[in-house]
N, C-alpha and C positions, 0 to 999 in steps of 0.2 A: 504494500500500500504506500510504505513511505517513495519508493521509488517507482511510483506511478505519477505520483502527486509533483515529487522534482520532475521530472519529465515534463510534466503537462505547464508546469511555470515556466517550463525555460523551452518551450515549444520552438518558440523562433529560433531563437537563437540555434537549438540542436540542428537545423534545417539545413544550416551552415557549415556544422562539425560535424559532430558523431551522429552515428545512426543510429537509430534507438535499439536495434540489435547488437551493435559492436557495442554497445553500452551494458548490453543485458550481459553477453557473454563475457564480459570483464568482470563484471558486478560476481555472478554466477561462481568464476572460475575464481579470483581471490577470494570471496571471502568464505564460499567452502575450505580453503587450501587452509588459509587461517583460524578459522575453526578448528579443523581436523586436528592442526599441529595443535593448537592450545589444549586438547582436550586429550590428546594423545599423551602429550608431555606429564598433564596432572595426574592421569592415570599412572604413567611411569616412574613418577618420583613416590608415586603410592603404592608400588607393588615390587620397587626393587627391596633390598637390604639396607634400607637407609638407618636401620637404628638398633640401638643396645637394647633364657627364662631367667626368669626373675630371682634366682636361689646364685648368684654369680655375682660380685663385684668386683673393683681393685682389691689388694688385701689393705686393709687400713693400717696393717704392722708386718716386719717381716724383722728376726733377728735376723743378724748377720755376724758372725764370728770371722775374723782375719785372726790367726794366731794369738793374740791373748791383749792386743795392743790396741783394736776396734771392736766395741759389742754397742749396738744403737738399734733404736727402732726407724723403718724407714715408710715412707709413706707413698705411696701409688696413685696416678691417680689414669684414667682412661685416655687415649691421644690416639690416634693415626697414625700407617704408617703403610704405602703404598695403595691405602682404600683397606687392610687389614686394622680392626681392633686391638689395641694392647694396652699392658698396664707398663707404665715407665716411670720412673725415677734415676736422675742422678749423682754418683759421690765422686765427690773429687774432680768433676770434668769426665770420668768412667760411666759410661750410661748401664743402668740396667734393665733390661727391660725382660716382661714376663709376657709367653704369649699364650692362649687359650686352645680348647682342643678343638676339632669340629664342628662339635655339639654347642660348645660354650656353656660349658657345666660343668667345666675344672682348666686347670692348667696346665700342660704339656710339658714345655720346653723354656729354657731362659738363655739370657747370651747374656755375659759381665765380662769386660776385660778381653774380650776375642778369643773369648771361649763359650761355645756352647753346648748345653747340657739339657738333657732327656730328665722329666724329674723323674724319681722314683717314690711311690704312697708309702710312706712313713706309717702309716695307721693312722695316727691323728694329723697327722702333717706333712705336707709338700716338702721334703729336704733335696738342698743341690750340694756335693762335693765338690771344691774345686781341687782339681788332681794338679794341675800346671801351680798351687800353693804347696801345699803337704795334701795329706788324706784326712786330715781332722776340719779345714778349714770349710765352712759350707754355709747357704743360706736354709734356715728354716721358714716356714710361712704356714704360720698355724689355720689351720680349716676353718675354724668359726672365724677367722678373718677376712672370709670372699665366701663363704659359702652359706649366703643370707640374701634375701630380699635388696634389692638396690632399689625396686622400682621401676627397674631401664626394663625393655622390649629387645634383650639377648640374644634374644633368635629370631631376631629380622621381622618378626611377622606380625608391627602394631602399627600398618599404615595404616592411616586415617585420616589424612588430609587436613591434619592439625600438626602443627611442629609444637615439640615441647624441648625447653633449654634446664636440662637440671641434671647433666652430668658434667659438664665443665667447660670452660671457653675454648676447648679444641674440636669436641662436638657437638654437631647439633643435627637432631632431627630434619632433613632435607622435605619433607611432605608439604612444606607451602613456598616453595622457590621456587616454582613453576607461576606461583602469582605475584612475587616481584621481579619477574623477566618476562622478556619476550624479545623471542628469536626469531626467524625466516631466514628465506635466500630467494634470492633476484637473479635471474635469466639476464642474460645479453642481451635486452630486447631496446635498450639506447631509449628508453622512457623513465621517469620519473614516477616510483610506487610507493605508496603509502602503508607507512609500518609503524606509525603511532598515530593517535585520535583520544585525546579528553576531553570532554564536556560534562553537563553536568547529568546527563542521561548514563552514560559510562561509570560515571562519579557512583550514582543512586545506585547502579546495578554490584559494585563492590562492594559497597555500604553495606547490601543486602545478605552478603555474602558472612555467614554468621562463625566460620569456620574462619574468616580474616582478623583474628581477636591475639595474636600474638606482641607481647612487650616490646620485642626488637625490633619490630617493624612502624610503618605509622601508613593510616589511609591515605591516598593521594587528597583529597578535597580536603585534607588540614593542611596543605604544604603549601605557604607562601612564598619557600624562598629552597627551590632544587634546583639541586646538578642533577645535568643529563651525563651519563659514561654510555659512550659508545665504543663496542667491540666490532670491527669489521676487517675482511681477510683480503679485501682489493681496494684499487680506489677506487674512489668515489666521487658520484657530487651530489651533497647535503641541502636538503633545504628545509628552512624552519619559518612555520608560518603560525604567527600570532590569532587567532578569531577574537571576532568581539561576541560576548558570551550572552550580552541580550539580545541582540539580533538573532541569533540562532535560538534564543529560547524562546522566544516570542513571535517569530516567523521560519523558525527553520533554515534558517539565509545562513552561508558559510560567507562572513564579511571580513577579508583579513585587513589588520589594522598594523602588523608587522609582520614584511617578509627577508630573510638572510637568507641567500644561496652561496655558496663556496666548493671546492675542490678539496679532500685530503686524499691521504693514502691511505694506504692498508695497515690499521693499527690501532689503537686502545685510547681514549680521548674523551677527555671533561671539553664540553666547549664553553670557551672562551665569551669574555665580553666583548671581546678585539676580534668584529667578523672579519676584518679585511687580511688579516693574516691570521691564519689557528693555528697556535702554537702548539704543540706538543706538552702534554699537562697531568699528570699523576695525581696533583692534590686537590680535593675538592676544597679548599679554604682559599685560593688564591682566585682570579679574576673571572670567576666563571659567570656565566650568564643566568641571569635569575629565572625563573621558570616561578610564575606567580598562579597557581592549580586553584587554590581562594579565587579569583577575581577572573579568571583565562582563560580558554580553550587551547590546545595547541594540535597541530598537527604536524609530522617530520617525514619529510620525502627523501629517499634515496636511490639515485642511477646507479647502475652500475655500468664500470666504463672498461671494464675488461670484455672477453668474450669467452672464461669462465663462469661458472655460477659463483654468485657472492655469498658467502652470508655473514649475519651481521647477529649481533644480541645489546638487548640496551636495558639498562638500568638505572634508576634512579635513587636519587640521595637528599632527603634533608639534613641543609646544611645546619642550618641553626640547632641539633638534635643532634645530626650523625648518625641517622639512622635510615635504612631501605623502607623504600615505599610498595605499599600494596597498589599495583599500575595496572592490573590484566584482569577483563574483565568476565570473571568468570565465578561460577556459581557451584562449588563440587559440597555442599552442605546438606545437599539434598541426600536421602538414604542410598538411592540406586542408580541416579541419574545425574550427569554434569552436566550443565547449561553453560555455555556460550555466546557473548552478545560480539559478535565480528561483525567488523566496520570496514569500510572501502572511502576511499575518496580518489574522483578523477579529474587532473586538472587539464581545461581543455580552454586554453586561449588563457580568455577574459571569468570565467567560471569556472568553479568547484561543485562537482555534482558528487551526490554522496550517497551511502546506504549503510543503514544497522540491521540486522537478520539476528535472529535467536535461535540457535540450535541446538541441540543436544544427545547427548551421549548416556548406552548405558554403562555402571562402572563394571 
């Protein structure tokens, strides 16, 4: 309906340009593509291994005997290490780390000092010898020290399309970073494609999203004041277009009020306040461009100017916080079914013709 209604306004004018078929099959063909992806991705970060049975933690103590000269309690706490879980600690500059079995319902194996060892079940406790010391020297790590309730989802299997942060600033739950990114790839086709859209119809549809309730993160419609990071693997040519947000809410009219178009390369980038040259820029505290989501609409277009496939992933940042924004507008709160509201916009001369489509997924 909504892209019956633009058509029929901008009648004449389409008489000119596009033909209201080359319209439909663009309409059609992106913002299926964009759905898909978005809905595919939620589902994927909801169904891999993204998180820490429940009877397993770090050990909260572990003796350590060196000959007679170290005896201390040492403390574990969970980290990463290749996409593998483990408990680590280190003395002296000497890492130790402890790794888990398959199951994740005991521990295996350790490495200290470039030595690694097989534990062997002590009865009550995990002991390591280290042979390359003497035969007496060894870690114990008593059972009722990891072999208790943590609370973490051990064995992989607690997606739920909620991220929870409460085992430690190394990990975290990945089940809702599908809703602060959003990725695609662009064809050679030497056109200008649209791969972001806020308004406040977008805005509403997040809001809604009741599964969006994590601390670290913040809704786009509180941000007055973000950076955009863009990741792209060619170059480019960027454009960033301002709407004016009563126009569009009041008559549906895409009226831009600010547009920057520029060239970069294939690479990682906060943009700039300085469109006429974009510096290369790592920190979102320095002159970046304000992105006011309160008061704004924006839309960001990108060519691709290779005659590879591009692709690209962008994220946002409030700066005043320091914290990721909820940007992607999607709906996985529902019991069985993910909702996605994909957007298109095509710029053709003098006008921006546009569409939003609801679609959905079962999980």
């Amino acid at each position: 309906m909504t892209l019956a209604v633009i058509i029929l306004n901008n009648s004449i004018k389409l008489e000119n340009s596009l033909s209201y078929q080359t319209i439909e099959r663009e309409f059609s063909s992106k913002i299926k593509e964009k759905w898909h992806m978005q809905a595919s991705y939620d589902m994927y970060f909801n169904s891999e291994w993204s998180w820490f049975v429940d009877i397993i933690s770090c050990p909260d103590n572990i003796t350590m005997s060196w000959e007679t000269i170290f005896s201390s309690w040492i403390a574990t706490t969970w980290t990463t290490s290749w996409s593998t879980y483990i408990c680590s600690w280190s003395y002296d500059s000497t890492p130790l780390i402890i790794y888990p079995n398959i199951e994740i319902n005991n521990f295996s194996w350790a490495s200290f000092n470039s030595e690694t060892i097989t534990f062997t079940d002590g009865g009550a406790d995990l002991t390591w010898t280290f042979t390359s010391f003497d035969s007496w020297t060894y870690i114990t790590i008593p059972k009722d020290s990891f072999q208790k309730p943590d609370w973490i989802d051990d064995d992989f299997n607690d997606d739920n399309y909620i991220a929870t942060y409460d085992i430690s600033e190394n990990i975290r739950d990945n089940d809702d970073l599908w809703r602060i990114t959003i990725v695609w790839n662009i064809t050679n086709t030497w056109t200008l494609e649209n791969i972001f859209w806020n308004n406040l119809t977008t805005n509403q549809y997040i809001q809604n999203n009741t599964n969006n309730i994590n601390n670290s993160y913040i809704n786009i419609w509180n941000v007055n004041s973000g950076s955009l990071y863009l990741n792209i693997d060619k170059d480019s040519t960027i454009k960033v277009i301002k709407f004016d947000r009563t126009k569009y809410t009041q008559n549906k009219e895409l009226f831009a009020i600010e547009i920057f178009e520029w060239t970069i390369s294939a690479w990682s980038w906060y943009i700039e306040k300085n469109w006429d040259v974009l510096n290369f820029n790592w920190s979102i505290w320095s002159s970046n461009y304000n992105f006011d989501f309160k008061n704004n609409d924006y839309a960001i277009f990108v060519k691709n100017n290779w005659t590879w496939v591009l692709n690209y992933k962008i994220t946002w940042v409030d700066r005043s916080i320091s914290k990721s924004i909820y940007i992607s507008p999607v709906n996985d709160s529902l019991p069985k079914e993910i909702k996605v509201l994909a957007w298109h916009i095509i710029i053709n001369a003098w006008i921006y013709i546009w569409k939003l489509a609801e679609y959905s997924i079962f999980k």
